[in-house]
C-alpha positions in Angstrom: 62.7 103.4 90.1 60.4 104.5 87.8 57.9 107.7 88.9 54.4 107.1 88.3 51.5 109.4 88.7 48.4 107.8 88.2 44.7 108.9 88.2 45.6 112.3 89.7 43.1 114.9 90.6 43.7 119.0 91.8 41.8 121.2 91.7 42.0 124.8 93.7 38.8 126.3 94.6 36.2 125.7 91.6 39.2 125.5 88.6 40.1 121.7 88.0 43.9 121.7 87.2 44.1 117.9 86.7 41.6 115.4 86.3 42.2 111.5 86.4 45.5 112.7 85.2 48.7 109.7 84.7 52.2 109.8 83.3 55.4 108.1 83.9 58.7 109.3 84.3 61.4 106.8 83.6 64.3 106.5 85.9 67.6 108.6 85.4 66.0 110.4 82.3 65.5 113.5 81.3 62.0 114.8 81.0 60.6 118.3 79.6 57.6 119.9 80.3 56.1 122.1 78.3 52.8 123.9 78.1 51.2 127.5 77.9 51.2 129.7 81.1 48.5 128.7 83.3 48.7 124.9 82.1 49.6 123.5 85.2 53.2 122.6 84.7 54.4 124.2 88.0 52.1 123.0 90.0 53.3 119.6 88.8 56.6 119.9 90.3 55.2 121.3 93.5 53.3 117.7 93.4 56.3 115.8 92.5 57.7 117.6 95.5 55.4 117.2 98.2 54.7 120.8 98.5 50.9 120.7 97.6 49.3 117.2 97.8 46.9 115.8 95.2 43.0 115.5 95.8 43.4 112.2 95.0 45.2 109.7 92.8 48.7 108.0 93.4 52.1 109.1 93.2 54.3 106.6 93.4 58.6 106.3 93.3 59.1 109.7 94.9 61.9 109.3 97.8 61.0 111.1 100.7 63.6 113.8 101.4 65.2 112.6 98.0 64.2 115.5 95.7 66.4 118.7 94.8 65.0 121.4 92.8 66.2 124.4 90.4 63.9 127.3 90.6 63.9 129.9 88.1 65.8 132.3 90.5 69.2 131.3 92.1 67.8 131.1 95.8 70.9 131.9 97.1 71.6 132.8 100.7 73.4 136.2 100.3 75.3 135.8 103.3 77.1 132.6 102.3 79.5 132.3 100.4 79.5 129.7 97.2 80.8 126.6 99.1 79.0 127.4 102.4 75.5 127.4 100.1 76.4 123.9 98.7 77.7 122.9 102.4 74.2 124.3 103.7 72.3 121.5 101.9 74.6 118.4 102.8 75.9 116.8 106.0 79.2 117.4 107.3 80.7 113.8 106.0 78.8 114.8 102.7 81.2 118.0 102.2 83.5 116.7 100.4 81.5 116.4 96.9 81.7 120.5 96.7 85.1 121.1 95.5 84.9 118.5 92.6 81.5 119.7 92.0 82.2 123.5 91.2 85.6 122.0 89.6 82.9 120.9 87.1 80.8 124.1 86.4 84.2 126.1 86.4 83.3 128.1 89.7 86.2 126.8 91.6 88.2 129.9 92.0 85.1 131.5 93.4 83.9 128.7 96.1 84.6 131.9 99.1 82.8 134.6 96.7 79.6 135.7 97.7 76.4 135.6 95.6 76.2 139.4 94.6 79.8 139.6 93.7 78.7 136.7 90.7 77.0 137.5 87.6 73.6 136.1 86.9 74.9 133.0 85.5 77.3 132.0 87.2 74.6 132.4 90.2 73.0 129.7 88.4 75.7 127.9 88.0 75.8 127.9 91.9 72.2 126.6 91.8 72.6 124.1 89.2 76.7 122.6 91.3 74.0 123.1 95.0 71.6 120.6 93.1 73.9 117.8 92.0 76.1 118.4 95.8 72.5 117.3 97.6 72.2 113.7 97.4 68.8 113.1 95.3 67.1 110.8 93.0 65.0 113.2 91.6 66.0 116.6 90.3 63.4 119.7 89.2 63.8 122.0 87.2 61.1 125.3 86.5 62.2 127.4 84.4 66.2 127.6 85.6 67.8 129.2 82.2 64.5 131.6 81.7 66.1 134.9 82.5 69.7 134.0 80.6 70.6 134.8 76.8 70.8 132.3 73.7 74.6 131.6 74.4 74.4 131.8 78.2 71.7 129.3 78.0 73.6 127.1 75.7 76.7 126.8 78.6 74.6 126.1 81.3 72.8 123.5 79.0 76.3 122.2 78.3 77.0 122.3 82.3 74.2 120.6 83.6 74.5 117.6 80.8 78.4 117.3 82.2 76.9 116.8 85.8 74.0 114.4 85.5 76.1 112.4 83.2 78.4 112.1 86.2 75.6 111.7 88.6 72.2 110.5 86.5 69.3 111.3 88.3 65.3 111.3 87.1 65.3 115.0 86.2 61.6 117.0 85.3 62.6 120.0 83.4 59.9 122.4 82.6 60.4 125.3 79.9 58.7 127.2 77.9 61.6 127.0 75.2 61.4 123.8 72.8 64.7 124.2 71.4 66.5 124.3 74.7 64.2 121.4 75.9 65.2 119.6 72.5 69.1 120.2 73.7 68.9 118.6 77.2 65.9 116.1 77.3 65.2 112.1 76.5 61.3 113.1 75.9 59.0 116.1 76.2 55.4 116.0 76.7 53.1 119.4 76.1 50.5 120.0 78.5 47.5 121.8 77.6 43.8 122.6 78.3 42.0 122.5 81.5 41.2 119.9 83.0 45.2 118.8 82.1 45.8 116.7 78.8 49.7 115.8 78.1 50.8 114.6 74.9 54.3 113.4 73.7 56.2 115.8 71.1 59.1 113.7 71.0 
């Protein structure tokens, strides 16, 4: 199912974020979002997510308790290991999607590592295998390859394309970076201005 957000208003306090605001996200494609600190991209997602709720409008093709999402940080639990933070997210019949998963993202020799024994990336990597493990429809991403270098960023790119090709879901990928959104994405749309305004790049 398509997501639609339609006639969407937020505001905090006196600042109007979004005003009468709509877009549509097509189902199992890959969306970028770009736009200027400040635009409102990330408060998007937190919409999407049911984490702040709009002052009015409709959001509609969202599945409740359906949505995974990739946070610029790993969000790792530093007391599990790699497997027991992918098991954390799934029921026990669900458990057997982990091996195959970090089989994938080339992690498996490190499923009983712990998080601070991993480099930054493959940290990520952990986040990125923890997403596709949690059975969703809708995966978001802010900002997951920020803090990683040109070819780092080009593996994880390469990674994540290998998993949702397995496993398509609608995916919402907000970055800053046009060529890595180029990489990855179906369309990108720029946000700017306040109250929002989106426009398609490509």
């Amino acid at each position: 199912m398509d997501i639609k957000i339609e006639n969407l208003t937020k505001a905090y306090g006196n600042e109007v974020i979004y005003c009468d605001f709509s877009i549509k996200f097509p189902e199992n494609k890959i969306t970028g979002i770009m736009g200027p600190s400040g635009s409102g991209k990330t408060t998007l997602l937190n919409l999407l997510a049911g984490v702040t709720a709009p002052d009015s409008g409709i959001i509609e093709g969202v599945e409740d308790g359906k949505v995974s999402y990739i946070f610029q940080e790993d969000r790792l639990l530093p007391w599990r290991t790699v497997k027991q933070n992918l098991c954390f997210v799934l029921d026990k019949e669900q458990e057997s999607t982990v091996a195959p998963i970090l089989e994938m993202v080339g992690l498996a020799e490190y499923a009983d590592y712990y998080p601070k024994a991993l480099s930054g990336g493959m940290r990520q990597r952990v986040s990125i295998a923890r997403a596709f493990c949690y059975p969703s429809s809708l995966l978001l991403m802010d900002e997951p390859f920020s803090s990683l270098d040109y070819e780092l960023k080009d593996r994880m790119a390469e990674d994540f394309k290998r998993l949702w090709r397995q496993d398509p879901k609608t995916v919402i990928y907000v970055s800053h970076n046009r060529n890595e959104l180029t990489k990855i994405c179906d369309a990108i749309y720029l946000l700017k201005e306040k109250p929002v305004k989106v426009e398609k790049i490509t």
